[in-house]
C-alpha positions as CSV (number, residue, x, y, z in Angstrom):
1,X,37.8,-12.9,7.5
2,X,37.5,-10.1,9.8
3,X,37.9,-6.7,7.5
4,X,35.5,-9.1,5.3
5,X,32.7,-9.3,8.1
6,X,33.8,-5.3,8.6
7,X,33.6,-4.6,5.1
8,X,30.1,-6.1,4.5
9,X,28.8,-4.1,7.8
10,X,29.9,-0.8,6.0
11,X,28.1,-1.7,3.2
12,X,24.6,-3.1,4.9
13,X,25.3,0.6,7.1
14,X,25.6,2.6,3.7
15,X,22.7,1.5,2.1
16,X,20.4,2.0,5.2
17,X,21.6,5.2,5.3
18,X,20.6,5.8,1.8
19,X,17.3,5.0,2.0
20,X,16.5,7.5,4.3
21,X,14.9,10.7,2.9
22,X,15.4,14.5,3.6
23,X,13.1,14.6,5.8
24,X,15.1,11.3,8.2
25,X,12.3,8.7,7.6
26,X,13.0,5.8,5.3
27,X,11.6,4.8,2.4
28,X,9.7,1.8,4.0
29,X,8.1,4.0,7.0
30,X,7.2,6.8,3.6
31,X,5.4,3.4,2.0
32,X,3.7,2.5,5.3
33,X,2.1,5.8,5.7
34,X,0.8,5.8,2.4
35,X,-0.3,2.4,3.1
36,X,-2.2,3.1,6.3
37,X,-3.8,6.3,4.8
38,X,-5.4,3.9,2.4
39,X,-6.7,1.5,5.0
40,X,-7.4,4.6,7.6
41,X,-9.3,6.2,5.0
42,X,-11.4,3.2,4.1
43,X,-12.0,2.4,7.3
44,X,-12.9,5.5,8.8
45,X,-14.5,7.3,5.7
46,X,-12.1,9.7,5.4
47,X,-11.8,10.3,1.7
48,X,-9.1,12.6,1.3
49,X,-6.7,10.3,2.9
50,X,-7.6,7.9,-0.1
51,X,-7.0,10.9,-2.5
52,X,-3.2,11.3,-0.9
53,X,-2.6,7.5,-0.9
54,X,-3.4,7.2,-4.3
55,X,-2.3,8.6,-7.9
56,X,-5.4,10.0,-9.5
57,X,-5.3,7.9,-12.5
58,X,-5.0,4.5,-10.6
59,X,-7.3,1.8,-11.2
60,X,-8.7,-1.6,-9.2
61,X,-8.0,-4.7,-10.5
62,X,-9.5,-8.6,-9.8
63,X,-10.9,-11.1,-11.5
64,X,-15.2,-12.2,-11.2
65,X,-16.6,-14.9,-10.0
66,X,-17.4,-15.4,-14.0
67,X,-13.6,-15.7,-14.9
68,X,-13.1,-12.2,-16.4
69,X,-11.3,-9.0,-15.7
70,X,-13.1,-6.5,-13.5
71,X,-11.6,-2.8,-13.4
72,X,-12.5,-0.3,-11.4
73,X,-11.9,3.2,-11.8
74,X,-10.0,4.8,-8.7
75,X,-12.0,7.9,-9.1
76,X,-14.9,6.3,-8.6
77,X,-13.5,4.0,-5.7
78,X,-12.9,7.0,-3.6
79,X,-16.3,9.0,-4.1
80,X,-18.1,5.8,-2.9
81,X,-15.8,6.1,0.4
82,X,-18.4,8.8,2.3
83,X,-17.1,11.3,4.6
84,X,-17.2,9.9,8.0
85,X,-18.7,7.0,7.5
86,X,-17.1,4.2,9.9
87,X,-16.9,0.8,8.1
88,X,-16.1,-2.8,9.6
89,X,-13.0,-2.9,8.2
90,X,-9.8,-4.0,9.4
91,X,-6.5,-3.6,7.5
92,X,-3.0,-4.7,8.3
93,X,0.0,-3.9,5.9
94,X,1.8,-8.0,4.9
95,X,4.9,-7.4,3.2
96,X,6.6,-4.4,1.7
97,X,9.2,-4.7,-1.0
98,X,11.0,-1.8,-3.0
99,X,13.9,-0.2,-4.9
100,X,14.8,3.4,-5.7
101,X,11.2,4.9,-6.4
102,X,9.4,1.5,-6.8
103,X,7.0,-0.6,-4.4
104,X,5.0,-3.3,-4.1
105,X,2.6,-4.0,-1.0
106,X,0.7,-6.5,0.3
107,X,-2.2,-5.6,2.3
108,X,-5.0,-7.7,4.4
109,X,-8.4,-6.3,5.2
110,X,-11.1,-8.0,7.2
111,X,-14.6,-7.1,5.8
112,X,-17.9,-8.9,7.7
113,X,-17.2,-12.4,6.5
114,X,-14.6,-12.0,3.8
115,X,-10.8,-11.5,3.9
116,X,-9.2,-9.4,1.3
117,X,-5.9,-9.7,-0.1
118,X,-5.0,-6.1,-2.2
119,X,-1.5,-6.2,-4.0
120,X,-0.7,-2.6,-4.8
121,X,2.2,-1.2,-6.8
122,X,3.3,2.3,-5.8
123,X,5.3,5.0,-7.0
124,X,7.7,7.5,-5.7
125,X,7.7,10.9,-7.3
126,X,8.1,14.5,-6.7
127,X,8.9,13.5,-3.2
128,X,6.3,11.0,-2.4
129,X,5.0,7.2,-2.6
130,X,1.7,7.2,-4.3
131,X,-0.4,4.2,-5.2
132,X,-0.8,3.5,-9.1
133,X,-2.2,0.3,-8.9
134,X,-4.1,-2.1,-6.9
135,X,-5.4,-6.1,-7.7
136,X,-7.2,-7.6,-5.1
137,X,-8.9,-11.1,-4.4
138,X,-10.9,-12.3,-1.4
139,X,-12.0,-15.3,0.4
140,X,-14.5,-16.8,3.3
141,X,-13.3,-15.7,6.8
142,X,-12.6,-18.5,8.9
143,X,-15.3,-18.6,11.1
């Protein structure tokens, strides 16, 4: 029972050392700072954090008040994000999930009245986590 309890510890203690990168940061803490560059960029108009969060062919995803599919292009997304412009928004990073080079995220941001709920998937390639995807939704604040 023991070298069982032992041998499971060495193998929780190998994989955390595997995920860490080159650099010593883990893969989770890489995913986070992509994250927050999103949510610091939106919130503080900051437009080329947006352009290193995300890949430059992603595209936004939800669903209209009419039932259909609304997609957004992540091009124009970022170009309506102004330089220095300060928003209302307030972001916090949910629940992270990955393995080897893919992510999913799940981000809340508090907008006047509305809470949004973005799912993103992200990428890691040539060294980095990049954001390829994001579907969001939103509902009333509580007041």
């Amino acid at each position: 029972m023991k070298n069982t309890i032992l041998s499971i510890l060495f193998v929780f203690s190998i994989n955390l050392i595997s995920a860490q990168s080159q650099s010593g940061t883990t893969d989770i803490q890489e995913i986070s700072e992509t994250l927050m560059l999103y949510i610091d960029g939106t919130q503080n108009g900051k437009p080329e954090k947006l352009k290193k969060a995300f890949h430059p062919d992603f595209n936004l995803y939800t669903v209209t008040e009419e039932d259909s599919l609304r997609i957004r292009s992540g091009a124009k997304y970022v170009s309506n994000v102004k330089e220095g412009k300060i928003s209302n928004r307030i972001g916090r990073i949910i629940s992270i999930d990955y393995e080897n080079d893919v992510a999913i995220a799940k981000v809340e941001i508090l907008v006047a009245n509305r809470i949004y709920t973005d799912y993103f998937l992200l990428l890691k390639y040539e060294g980095s986590w990049k954001i390829v995807h994001k579907s969001y939704t939103w509902k009333p604040a509580k007041s």
